[in-house]
C-alpha positions in Angstrom: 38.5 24.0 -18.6 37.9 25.5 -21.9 34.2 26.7 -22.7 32.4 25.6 -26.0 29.8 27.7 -27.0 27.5 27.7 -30.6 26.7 30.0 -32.8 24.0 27.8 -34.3 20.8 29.2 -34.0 19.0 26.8 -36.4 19.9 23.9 -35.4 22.8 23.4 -38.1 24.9 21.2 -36.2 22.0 18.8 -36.4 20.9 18.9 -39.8 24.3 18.8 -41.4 25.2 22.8 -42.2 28.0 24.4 -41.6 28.8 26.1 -38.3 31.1 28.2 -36.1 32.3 27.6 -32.7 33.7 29.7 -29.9 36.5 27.7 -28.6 39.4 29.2 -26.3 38.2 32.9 -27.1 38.8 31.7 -31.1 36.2 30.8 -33.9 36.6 27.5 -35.6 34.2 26.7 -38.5 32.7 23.0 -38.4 31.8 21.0 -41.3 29.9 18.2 -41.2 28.4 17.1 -45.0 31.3 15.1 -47.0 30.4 17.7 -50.2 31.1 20.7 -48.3 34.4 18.8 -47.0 35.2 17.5 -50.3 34.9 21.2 -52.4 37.1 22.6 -49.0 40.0 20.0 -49.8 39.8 20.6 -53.7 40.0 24.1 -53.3 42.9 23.5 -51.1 42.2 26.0 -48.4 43.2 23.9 -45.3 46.8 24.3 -44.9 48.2 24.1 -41.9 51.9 24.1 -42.4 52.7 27.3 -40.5 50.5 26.1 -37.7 53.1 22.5 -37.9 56.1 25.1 -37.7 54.6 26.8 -34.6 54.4 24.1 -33.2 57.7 22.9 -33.8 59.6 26.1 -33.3 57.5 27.1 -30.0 56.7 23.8 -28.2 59.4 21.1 -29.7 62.7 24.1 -29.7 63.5 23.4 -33.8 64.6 26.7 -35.7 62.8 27.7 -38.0 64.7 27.7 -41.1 64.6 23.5 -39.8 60.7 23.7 -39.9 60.9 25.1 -42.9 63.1 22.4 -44.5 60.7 20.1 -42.4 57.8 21.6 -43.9 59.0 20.6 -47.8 59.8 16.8 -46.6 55.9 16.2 -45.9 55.7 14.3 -49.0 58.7 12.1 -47.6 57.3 11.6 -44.5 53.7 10.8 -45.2 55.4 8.1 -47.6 57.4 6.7 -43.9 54.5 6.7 -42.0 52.3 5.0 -44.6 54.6 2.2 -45.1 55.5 1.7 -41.4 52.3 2.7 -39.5 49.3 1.7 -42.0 50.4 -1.7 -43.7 49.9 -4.8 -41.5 53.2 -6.3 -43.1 55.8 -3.4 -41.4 53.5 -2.1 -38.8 53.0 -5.8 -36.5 57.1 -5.0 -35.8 56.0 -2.1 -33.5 53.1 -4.3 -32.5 54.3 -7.1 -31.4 56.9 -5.0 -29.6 54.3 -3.3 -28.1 52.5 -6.5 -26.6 55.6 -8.6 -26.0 57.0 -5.8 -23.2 53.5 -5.0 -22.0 53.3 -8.6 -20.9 56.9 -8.5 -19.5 56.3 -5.2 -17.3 52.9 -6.6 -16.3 54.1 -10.0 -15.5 56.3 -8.3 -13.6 53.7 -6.3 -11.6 51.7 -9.9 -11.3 54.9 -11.4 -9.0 55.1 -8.3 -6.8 51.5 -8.5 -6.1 52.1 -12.2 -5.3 55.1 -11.2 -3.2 53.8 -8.3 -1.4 51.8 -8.4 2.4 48.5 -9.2 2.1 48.9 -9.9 -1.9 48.0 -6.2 -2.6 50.0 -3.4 -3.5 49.3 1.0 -3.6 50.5 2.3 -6.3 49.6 6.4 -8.4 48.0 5.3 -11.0 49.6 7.9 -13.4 52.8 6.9 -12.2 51.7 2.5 -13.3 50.3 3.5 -16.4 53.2 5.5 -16.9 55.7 2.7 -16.4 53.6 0.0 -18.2 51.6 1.2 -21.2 53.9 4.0 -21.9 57.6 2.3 -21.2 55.5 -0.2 -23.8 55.1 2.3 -26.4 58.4 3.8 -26.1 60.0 0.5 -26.3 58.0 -0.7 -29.4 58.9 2.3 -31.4 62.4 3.6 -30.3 63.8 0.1 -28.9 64.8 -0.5 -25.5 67.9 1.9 -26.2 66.3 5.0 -25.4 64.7 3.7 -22.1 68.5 2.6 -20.6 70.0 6.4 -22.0 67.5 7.2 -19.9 64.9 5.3 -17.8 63.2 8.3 -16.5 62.7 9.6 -19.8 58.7 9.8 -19.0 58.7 11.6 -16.2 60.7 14.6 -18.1 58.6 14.2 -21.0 55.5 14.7 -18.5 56.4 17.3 -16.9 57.7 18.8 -20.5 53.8 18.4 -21.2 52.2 19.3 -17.8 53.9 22.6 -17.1 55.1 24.1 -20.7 52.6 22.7 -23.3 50.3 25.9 -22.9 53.3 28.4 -22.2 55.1 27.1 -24.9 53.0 26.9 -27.4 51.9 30.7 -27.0 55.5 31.8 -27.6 56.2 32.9 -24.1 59.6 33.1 -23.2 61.5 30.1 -22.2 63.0 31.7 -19.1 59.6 32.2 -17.5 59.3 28.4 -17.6 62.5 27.2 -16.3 61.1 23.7 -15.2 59.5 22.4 -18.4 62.4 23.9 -20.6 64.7 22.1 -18.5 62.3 18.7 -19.1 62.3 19.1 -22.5 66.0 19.9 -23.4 66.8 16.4 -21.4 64.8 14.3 -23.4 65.9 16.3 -26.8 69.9 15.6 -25.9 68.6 12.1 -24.6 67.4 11.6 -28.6 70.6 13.5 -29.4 72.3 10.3 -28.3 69.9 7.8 -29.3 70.5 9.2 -33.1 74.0 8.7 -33.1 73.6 4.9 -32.0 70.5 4.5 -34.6 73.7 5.8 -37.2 75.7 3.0 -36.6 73.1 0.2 -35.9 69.1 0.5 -37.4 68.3 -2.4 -35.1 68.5 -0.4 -31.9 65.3 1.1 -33.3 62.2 0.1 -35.0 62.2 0.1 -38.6 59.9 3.1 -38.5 62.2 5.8 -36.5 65.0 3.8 -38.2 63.3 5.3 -41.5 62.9 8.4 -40.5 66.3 9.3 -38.7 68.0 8.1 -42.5 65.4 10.2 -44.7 66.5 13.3 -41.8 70.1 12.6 -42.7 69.9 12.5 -45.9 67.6 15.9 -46.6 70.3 17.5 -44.4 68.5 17.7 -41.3 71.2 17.5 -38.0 70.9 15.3 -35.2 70.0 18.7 -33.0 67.0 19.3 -35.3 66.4 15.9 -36.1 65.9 15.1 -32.4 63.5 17.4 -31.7 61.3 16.2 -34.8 61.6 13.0 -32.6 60.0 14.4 -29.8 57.5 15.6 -31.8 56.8 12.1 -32.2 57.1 11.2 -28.9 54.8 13.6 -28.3 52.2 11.6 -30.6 
């Protein structure tokens, strides 16, 4: 549990002033009136690009010099995730995706209820929401083709997340944290594969990854890098 402390002795988080924050042993300075916020984005001090590299380098395994190259596509990419993800038009693909194999997977859940002793099953419940809401997400944005390279892709992802986000993330090394390392690299050759069939048919995909595995190509990004951008998205 991470402890949050102030620093505001004047009540500044109340009436609007700026203040700092002790948060994991680290200051952080908070802003809360839009002028403030505006003058800090026209001077153009919040730049978090080598944080974005850390994060792909330590947590997601891309080189650097792919981070790098990462790094100059942001105007590229902000242009694929505001056509795909914030107009209505492209982004009801993904949603109705979404909803479509929600309902299936939950339909299904409905008949073995029905079917079941006593009309009642026991289930984890990280395990159901696993299986329902996030097999619906992955479907709805990668297409059922990464779910049958593999069906368990979740469960490596979680414990990709549960035992190495904090390790990794710190740049400690890898072999310290075989388990997570071992998650991770699954899922990244699993993309590996799902790539190469996005290559040769967009459909397998949803118009949004479809977008961004052909803008990857084309800047000269590899499947190997390219993958582990996906996970970043995976990641969310």
């Amino acid at each position: 549990m991470l402890k949050i402390t102030t620093k505001s002795t004047d009540s500044a988080s109340v009436n609007g002033q700026p203040f700092s924050m002790l948060v994991a042993g680290r200051k952080h300075y908070v802003f809360t009136d839009l002028s403030d916020i505006a003058t800090i984005n026209k001077t153009k001090t919040l730049d978090i690009k080598n944080f974005v590299r850390m994060l792909l380098r330590n947590l997601f395994g891309m080189s650097d010099e792919a981070a790098i190259k990462l790094g100059a596509m942001k105007p590229a990419i902000h242009e694929i995730n505001t056509t795909y993800l914030l107009k209505s038009a492209n982004n009801i693909v993904e949603t109705s995706r979404y909803f479509n194999f929600l309902d299936l997977l939950l339909n299904a859940l409905d008949e073995e209820i029905k079917d079941a002793a006593g009309g009642s099953v026991t289930k984890d419940g990280f395990v159901l929401v696993t299986n329902t809401q996030g097999n619906a997400t992955v479907h709805a944005y990668f297409g059922q083709t990464l779910l049958d390279i593999n069906p368990k892709i979740l469960t490596d992802f979680t414990v990709f997340v549960a035992d190495g986000f904090y390790p990794l993330l710190s740049g400690a090394p890898t072999f310290f944290y075989p388990r997570p390392v071992k998650a991770r690299e699954q899922v990244a050759r699993n993309l590996e594969d799902y790539i190469k069939i996005v290559d040769k048919d967009e459909s397998a995909s949803a118009p949004f990854i479809a977008a961004r595995v052909k803008v990857m190509k084309e800047q000269g990004i590899d499947q190997k890098e390219t993958a582990r951008e996906l996970l970043s998205v995976l990641f969310g």
